[in-house]
N, C-alpha and C positions, 0 to 999 in steps of 0.2 A: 747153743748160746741163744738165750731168747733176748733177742732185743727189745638321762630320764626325763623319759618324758616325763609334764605334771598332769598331764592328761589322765583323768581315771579311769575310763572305757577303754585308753591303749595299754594301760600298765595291768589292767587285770586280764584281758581276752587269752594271755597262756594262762593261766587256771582252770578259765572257765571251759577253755576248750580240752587242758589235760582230764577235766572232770567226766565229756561227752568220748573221750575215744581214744587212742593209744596215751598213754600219761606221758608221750615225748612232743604229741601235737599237738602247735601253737609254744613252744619253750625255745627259749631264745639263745641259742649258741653259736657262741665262738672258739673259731679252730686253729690256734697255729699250724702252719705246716701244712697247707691245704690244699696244695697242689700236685703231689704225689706220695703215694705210698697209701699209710693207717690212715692221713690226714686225709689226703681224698677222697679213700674207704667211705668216712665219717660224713665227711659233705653228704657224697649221696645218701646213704643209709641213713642219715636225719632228715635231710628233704622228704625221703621217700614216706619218713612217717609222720612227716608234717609240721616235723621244726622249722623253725625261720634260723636261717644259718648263716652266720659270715665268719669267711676265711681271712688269714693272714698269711703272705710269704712273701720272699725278698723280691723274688722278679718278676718285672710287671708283665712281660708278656705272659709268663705263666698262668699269673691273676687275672689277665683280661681273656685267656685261654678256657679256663677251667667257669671262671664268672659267664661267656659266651654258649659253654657246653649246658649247664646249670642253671634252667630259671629260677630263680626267686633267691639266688646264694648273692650275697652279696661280697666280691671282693675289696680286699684292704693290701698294700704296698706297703710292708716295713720289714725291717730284723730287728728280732726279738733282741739279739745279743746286744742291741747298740741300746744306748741309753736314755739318747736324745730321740729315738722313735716311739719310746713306751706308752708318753701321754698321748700325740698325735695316732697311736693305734687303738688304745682307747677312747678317744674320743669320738673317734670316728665308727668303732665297736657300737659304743651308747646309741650313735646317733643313726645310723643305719637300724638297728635292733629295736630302737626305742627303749632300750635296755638290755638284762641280762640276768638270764636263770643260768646258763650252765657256762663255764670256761675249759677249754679242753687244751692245755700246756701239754704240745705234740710235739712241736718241731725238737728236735737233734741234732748233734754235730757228733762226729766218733773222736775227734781230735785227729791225729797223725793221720795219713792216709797213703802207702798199707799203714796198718797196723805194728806198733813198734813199741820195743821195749818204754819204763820206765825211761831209764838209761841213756836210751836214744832220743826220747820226746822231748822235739821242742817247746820251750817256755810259753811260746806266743800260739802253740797248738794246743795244749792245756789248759792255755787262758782263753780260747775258742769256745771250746769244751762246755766251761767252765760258765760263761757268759750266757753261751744258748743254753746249758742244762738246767743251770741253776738260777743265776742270775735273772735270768729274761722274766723264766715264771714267778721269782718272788716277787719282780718290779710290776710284771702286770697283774700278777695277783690282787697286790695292793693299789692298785693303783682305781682297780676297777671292783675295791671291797666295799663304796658306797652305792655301785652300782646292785650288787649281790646284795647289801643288805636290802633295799630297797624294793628288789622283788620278794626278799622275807615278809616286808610288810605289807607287799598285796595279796599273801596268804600263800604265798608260794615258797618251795624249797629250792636253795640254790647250791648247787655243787661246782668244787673247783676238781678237777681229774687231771693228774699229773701221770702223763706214760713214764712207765720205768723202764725195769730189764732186772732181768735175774744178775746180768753183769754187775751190778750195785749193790748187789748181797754176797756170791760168788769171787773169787779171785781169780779170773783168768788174768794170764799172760798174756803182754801185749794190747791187753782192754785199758791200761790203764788211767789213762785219762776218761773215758767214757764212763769207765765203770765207778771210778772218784767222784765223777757228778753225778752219775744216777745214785749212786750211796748217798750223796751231799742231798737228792731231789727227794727221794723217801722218806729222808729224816726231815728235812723239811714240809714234808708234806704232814705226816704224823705231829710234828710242834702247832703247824699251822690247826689241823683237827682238833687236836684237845685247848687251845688255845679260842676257837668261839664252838666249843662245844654249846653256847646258850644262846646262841646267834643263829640256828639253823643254818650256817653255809657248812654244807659237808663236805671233807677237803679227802679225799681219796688219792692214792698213788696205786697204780694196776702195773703191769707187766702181760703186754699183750701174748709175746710167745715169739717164735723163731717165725719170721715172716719172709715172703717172695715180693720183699721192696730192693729199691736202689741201695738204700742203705743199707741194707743185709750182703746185697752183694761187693758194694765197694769193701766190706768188712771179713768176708768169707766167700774171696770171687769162686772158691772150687766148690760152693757146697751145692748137694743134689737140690736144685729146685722143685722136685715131687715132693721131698718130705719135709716141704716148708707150710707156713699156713698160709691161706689166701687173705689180704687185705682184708677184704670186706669180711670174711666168720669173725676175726678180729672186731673190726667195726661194730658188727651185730652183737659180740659176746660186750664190747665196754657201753654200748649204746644202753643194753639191759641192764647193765650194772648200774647204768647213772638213773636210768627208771625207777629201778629201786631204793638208789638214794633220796630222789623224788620225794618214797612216799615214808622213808622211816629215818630217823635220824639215824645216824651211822656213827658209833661208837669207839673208844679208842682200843677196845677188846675186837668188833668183828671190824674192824680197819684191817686190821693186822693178819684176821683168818682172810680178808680180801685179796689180799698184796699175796698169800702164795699160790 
């Protein structure tokens, strides 16, 4: 199971620096989910190549934990699922970043917890699900699409990356709720893609793999943790993926060879 500034010297310096040395250093990302698992992965692994990075997650010790371990990461205090935090983490996004070239739509909910039928799922677990999977990324997507455009216009490309899961193509049993929203998060991600295909923001959905997070294990507390992947090869493999996005538009043909 694989699970603005108006300032013009602040708004261009990620260009100019993606031009002198890794194409991630000086690009301005934000991370749901930031304080453990893929999402913390990601913290580091963009620091380390010289992104300016701010995270989002629900609890603040976690965020003043992880911000305390991490210089230069800026943490942020909200959930995604709620709807009255969207613009308040946005704004606070812009204003930390001084903008935004990359958005990374990490955080997850499995719904149920174990894992349970169709049948069995609760209503108000589904709608968890449903909130953080889907719901969170579309609202912050748009919320912060004049932010993305706007590093279009300092000559930069901006990518929205939405984690998936094979769970949202696949039908397992018992994924149900998870698996509905990651289905619901791909196809939204592919509408979103071909929808400003002329806009330069490349909207990607990846499925990082069967990972050794929390959430793997509340989800398959028996499974061997050696033949799982480690956070950070994750990290590294989506960190390259969106460098790449960087420098080519991303089309709604190799969307699709990306996501298998």
């Amino acid at each position: 199971m694989h699970m603005p500034t108006d300032d013009f010297t602040t708004r261009s310096a990620p260009a100019l620096a993606r031009g002198l040395t890794d194409p991630l250093a000086g690009v301005r990302v934000a991370i749901t989910g930031g304080t453990a698992g893929l999402g913390l992965a990601l913290v580091r692994h963009l620091l380390d190549r010289g992104a300016h990075v701010a995270f989002i997650a629900r609890h603040r010790d976690d965020v003043a934990r992880v911000a305390a371990e991490h210089a230069g990461a800026h943490g942020i205090v909200g959930d995604v699922s709620d709807k009255e935090d969207i613009h308040p983490i946005a704004m606070q996004i812009v204003g930390a970043l001084g903008g935004l070239d990359v958005l990374v739509n990490n955080a997850s909910d499995l719904g149920p917890v174990p894992l349970a039928p169709l049948a069995d799922t609760e209503c108000e677990d589904f709608e968890r699900a449903l909130a953080t999977n889907v719901l969170g990324p579309f609202r912050l997507t748009k919320a912060l699409l004049g932010s993305l455009a706007a590093a279009v216009r300092e000559g930069s490309r901006a990518v929205v990356l939405n984690v998936s899961s094979d769970a949202g193509i696949e039908a397992y049993a018992r994924w149900g709720a998870y698996g509905a929203s990651k289905a619901a998060l791909r196809h939204l991600s592919r509408i979103w893609n071909e929808e400003l295909q002329a806009s330069s923001i490349v909207v990607l959905t990846l499925d990082p793999g069967d990972m050794d997070t929390a959430l793997h294990a509340a989800a398959v507390p028996d499974a061997d943790r050696s033949a799982l992947k480690h956070p950070g090869t994750a990290a590294r493999e989506l960190a390259d993926t969106i460098a790449a996005a960087m420098g080519e538009r991303t089309t709604g043909a190799n969307l699709q060879e990306a996501t298998r």
